[in-house]
Backbone bond lengths (Angstrom), bond angles and torsions (degrees), N, CA, C in turn:
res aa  C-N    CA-C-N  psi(-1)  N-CA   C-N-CA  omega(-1)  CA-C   N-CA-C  phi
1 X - - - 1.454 - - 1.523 109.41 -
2 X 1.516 115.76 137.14 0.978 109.38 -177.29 1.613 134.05 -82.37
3 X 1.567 127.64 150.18 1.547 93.38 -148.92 2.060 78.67 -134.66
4 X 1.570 104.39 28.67 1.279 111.20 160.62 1.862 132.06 -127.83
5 X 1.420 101.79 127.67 1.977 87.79 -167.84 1.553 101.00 -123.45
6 X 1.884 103.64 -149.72 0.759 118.21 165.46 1.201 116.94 -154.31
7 X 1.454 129.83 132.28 1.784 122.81 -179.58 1.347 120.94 -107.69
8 X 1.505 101.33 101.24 1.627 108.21 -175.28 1.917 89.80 -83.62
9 X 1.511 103.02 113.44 1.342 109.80 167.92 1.560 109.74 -99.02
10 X 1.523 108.91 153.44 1.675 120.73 169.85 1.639 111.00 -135.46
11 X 1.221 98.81 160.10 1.425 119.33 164.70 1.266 116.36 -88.75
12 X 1.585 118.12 -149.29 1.562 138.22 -172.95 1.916 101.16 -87.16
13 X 1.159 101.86 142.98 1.574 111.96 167.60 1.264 115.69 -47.86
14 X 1.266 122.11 118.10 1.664 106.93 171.18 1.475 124.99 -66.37
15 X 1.449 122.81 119.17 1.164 126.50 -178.57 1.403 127.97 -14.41
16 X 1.160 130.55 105.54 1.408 128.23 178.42 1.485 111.83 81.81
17 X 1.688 126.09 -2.11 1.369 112.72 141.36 1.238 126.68 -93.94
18 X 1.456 120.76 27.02 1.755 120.31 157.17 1.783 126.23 -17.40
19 X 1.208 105.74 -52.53 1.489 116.03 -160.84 2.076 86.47 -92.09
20 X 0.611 132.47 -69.94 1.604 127.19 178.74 1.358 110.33 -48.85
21 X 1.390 134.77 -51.07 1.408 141.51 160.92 1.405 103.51 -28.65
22 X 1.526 144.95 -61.47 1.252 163.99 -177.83 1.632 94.48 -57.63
23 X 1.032 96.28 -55.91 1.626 92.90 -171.18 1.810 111.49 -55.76
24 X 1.467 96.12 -51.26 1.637 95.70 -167.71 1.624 104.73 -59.41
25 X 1.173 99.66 -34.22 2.041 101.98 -168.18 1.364 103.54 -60.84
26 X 1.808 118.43 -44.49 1.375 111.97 147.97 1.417 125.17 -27.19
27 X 0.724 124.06 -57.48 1.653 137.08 -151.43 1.860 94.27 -76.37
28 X 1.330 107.81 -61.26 1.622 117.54 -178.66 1.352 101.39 -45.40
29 X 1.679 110.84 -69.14 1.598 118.14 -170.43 1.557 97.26 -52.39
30 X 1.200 147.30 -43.46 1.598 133.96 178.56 1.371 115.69 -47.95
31 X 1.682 103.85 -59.12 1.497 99.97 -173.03 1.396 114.27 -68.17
32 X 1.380 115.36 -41.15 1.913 108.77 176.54 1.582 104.59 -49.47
33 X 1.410 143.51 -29.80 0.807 153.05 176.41 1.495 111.97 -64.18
34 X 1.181 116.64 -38.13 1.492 125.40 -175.42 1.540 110.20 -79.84
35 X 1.592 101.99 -46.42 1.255 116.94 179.13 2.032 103.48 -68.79
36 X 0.950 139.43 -61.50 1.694 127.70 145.85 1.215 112.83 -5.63
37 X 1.398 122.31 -64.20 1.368 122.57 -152.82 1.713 99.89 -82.92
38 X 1.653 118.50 -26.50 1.353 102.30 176.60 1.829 110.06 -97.49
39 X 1.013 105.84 25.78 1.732 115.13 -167.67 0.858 116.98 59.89
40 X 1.682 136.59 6.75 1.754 105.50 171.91 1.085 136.06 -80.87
41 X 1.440 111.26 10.12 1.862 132.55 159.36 1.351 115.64 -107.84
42 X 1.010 123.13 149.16 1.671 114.18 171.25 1.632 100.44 -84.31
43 X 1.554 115.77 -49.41 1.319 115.51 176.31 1.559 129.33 -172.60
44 X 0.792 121.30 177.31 2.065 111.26 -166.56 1.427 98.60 -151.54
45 X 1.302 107.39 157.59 1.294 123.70 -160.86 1.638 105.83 -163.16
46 X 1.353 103.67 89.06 1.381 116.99 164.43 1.548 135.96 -54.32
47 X 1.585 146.39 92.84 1.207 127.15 -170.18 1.553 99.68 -116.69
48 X 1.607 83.51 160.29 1.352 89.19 171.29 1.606 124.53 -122.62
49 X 1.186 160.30 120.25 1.450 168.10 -112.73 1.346 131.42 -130.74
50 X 0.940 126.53 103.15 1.651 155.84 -145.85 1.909 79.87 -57.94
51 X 1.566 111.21 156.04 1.254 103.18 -165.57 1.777 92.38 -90.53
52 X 1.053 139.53 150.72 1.887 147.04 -148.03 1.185 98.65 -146.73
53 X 1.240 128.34 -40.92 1.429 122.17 -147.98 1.393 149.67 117.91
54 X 1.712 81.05 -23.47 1.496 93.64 -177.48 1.786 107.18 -138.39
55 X 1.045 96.71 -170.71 1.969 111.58 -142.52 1.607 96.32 -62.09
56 X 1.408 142.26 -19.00 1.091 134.37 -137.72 2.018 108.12 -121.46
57 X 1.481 107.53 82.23 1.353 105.69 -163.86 1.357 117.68 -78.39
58 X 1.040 117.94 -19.86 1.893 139.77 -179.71 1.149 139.95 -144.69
59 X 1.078 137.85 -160.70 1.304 152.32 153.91 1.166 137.14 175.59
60 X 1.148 124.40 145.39 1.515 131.63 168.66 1.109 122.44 -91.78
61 X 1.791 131.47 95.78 1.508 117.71 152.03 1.078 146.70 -81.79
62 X 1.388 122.13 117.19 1.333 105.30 -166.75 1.824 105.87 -127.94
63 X 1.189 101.18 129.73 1.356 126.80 -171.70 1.591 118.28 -86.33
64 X 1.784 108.96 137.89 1.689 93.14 -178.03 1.420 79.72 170.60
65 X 1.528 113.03 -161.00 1.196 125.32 -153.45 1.586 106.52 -126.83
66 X 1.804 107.98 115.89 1.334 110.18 -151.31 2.194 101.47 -45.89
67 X 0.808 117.91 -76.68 1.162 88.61 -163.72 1.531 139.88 -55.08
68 X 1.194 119.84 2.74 1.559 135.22 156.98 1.639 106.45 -63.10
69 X 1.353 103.29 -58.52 1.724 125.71 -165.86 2.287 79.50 -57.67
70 X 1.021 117.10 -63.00 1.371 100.17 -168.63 1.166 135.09 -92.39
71 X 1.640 107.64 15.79 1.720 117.06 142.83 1.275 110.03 -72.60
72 X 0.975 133.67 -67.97 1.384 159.52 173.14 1.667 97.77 -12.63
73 X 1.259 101.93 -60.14 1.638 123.51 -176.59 1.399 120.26 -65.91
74 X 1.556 114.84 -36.59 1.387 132.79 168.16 1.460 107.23 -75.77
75 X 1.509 151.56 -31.68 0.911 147.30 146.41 1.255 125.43 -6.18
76 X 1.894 133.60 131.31 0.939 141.94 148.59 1.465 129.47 -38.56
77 X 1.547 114.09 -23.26 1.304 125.23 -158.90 1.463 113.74 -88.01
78 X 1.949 94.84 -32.44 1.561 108.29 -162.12 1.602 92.95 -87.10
79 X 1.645 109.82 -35.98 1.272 109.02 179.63 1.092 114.39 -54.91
80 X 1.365 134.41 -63.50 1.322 137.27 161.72 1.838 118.96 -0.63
81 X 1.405 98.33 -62.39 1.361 132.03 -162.87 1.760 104.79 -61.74
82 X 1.615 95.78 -55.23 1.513 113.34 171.09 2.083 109.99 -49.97
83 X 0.876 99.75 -49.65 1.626 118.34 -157.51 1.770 74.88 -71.11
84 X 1.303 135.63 -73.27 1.375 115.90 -147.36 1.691 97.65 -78.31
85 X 1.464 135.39 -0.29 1.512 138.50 164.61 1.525 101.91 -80.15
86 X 1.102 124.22 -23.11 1.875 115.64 160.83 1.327 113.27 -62.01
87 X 1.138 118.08 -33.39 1.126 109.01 -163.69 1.901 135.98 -104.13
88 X 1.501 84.77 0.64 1.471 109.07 155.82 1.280 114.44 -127.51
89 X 1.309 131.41 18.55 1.667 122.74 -177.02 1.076 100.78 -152.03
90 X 1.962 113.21 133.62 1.748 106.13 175.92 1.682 103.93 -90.77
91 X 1.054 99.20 179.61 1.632 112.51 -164.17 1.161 138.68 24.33
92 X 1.316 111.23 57.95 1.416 123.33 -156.19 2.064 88.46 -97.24
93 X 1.471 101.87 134.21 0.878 116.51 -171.13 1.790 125.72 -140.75
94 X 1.171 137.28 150.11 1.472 116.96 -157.61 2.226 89.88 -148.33
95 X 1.821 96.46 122.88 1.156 83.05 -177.66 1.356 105.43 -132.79
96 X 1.289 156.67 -166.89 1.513 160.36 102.88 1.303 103.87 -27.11
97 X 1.486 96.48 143.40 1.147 92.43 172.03 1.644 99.97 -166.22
98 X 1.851 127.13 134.27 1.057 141.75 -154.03 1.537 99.49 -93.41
99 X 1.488 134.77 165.38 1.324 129.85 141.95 1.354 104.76 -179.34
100 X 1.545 106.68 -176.05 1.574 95.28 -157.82 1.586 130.92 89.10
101 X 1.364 113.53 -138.81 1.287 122.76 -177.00 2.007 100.92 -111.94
102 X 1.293 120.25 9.10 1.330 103.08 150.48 1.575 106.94 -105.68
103 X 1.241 147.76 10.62 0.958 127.31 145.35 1.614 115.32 -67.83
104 X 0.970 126.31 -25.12 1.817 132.69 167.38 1.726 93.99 -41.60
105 X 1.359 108.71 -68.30 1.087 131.79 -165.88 1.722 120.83 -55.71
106 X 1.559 96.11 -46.14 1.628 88.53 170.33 1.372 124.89 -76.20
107 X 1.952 110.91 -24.11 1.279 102.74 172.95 1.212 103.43 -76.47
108 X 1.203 163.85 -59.67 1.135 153.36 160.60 1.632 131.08 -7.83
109 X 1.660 102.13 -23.78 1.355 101.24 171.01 1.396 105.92 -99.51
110 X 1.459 105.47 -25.05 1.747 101.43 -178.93 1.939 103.73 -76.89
111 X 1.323 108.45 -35.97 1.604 81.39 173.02 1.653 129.39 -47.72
112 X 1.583 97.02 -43.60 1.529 109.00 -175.72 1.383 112.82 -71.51
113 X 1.522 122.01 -20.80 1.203 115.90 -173.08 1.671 134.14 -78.16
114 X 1.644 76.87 -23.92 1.694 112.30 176.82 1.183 129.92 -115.89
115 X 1.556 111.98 14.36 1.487 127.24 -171.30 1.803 94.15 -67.09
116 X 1.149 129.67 -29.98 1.783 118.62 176.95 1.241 116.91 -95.74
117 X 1.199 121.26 10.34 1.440 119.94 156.47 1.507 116.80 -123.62
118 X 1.108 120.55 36.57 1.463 130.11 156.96 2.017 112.18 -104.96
119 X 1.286 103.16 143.14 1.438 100.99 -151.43 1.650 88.51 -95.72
């Protein structure tokens, strides 16, 4: 299982791109789908986010094996994908993201790393 992703985060619909907004998430959910079907993800998982208050309405995780996850990412296709999610969605954002048994692992390096500057 893979214990490396990526979190394409979003905000609120931009006013009056409702019907294109729909479209692009189409478009994303296809290709993660495509990208599944040729293995260079293990898998993705779209949510969507109770309204809170603050800037962060969704996300996409999608799971796989860091260097697949960052061809994939370097791609024209995804870029593409990104560029028309600017333009109906605010704060759309795309990060790394650990879980699993390398989070074991990173806290494990941050204990050791910082064990002499803890008082």
């Amino acid at each position: 299982m893979a214990d490396h992703g990526i979190f394409v985060g979003f905000g609120a619909v931009a006013r009056g791109r409702e019907t294109a907004a729909a479209k692009v998430f189409g478009e994303f959910v296809q290709y993660l789908g495509g990208q599944q079907a040729q293995k260079n993800i293990e898998s993705f998982e779209p949510v969507f986010l109770q309204s809170h208050g603050g800037d962060l309405g969704g996300f996409f995780l999608i799971k796989g094996e860091r260097e697949k996850l960052d061809r994939m990412v370097a791609t024209e296709e995804f870029d593409k994908l990104l560029t028309r999610a600017l333009v109906v969605v605010e704060h759309l954002g795309v990060v790394n993201a650990s879980f699993g048994a390398r989070v074991q692992k990173l806290l494990a390096s941050f204990q050791r790393d910082t064990a002499d500057l803890r008082g």
